[in-house]
N, C-alpha and C positions, 0 to 999 in steps of 0.2 A: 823298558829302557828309554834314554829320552834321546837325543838330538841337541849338539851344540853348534851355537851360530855365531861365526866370528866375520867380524869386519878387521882385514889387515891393512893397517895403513905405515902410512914412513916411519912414525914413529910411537903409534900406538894401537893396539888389535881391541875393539869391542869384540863385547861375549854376550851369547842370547842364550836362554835355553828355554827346552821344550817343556810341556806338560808331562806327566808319564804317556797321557793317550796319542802325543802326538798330533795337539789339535791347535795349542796358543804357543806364544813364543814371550819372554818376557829377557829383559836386558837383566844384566845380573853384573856388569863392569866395565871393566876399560885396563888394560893392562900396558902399562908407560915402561917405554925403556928411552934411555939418553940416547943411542944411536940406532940409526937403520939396521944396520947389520950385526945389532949384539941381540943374539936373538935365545941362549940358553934359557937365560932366566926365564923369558917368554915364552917358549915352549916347557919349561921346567912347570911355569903357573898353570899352563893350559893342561898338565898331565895331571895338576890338582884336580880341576875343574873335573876332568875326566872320572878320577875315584869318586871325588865329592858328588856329582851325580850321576854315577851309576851312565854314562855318554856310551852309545853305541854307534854313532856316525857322527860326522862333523860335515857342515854347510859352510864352506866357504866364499865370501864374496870375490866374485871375477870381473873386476871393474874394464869392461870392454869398452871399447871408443864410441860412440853415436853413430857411427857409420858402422858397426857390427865388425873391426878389426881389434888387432889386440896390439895394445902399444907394451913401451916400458914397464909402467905400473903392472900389467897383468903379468907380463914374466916375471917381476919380480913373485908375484904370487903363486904363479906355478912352482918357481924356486922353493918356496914357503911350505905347499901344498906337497911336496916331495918330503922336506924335513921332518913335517908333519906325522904322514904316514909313516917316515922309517923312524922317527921316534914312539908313535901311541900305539903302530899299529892297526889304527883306528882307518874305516874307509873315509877317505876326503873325496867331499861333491863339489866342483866348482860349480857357482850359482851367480848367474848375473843379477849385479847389481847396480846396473846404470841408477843415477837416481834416487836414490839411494839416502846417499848424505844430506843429496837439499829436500827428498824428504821427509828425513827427521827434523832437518833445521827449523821445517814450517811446523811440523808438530808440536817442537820446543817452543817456537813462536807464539803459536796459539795456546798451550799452555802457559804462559806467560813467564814462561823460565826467562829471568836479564841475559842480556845479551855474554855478560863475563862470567855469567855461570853456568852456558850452553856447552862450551867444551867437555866438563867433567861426564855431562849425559848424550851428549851426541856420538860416542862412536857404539857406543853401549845400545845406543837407538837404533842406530844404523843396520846393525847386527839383527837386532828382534827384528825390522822389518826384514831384511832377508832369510832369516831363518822364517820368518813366516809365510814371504813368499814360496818357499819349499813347501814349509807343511800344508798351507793351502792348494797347491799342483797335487799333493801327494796325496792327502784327503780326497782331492774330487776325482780322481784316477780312483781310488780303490773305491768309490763309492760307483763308479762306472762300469765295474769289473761284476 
């Protein structure tokens, strides 16, 4: 079973997913809606995601403040993170992800993506890094155990 990693933002959620073994994480989209709060479609796509690969937890990004509070944005996420579950079912992890955005921005950087064509792959990035930050905590715990 693998593991889906989403970056929610205002107006669009990257998507990562897992290996089967639960060891790499790879970006697989970006799901656009026109406003913040029109969120069916968006979870309608993510319960594709869900059948399409075979998803047995969801890694959600918790964009917490620099000083370790939780502003705006992250409640709106917990809101999200609610909808979530009482639509797939599915267990949602909040997973912080300070840091996140800017970097994938530098990785789009460095890979020399133009600057007007970073959007399309930056949330979809954003996503595989924290989904990989998970699966790297989770991997070195069970290799602990």
């Amino acid at each position: 079973m693998r593991i889906l990693g989403l970056d929610y933002g205002s107006r669009t959620v990257g998507a990562a997913i897992s290996d089967p073994l639960g060891i790499t994480a790879q970006g697989i989209g970006t799901i656009w809606r026109e406003k913040e709060n029109h969120l069916r479609k968006t979870i309608a796509r993510i319960e594709e995601l869900i059948k399409e690969y075979e998803v047995e937890t969801i890694v959600l990004g918790f964009p917490k403040n620099m000083n370790n509070t939780i502003g705006e944005r992250a409640l709106k996420v917990q809101e999200f993170k609610e909808k979530l579950e009482q639509r797939t079912g599915k267990r949602v992890i909040l997973w912080d992800e300070r840091l996140t955005t800017t970097a994938a921005e530098k990785t789009l950087m460095e890979a020399g993506v133009r600057r007007e064509n970073r959007k399309q792959y930056l949330d979809s990035m954003a996503a595989a890094l924290i989904l990989q930050g998970y699966l790297d905590l989770a991997g070195s715990s069970q290799q602990n155990e």
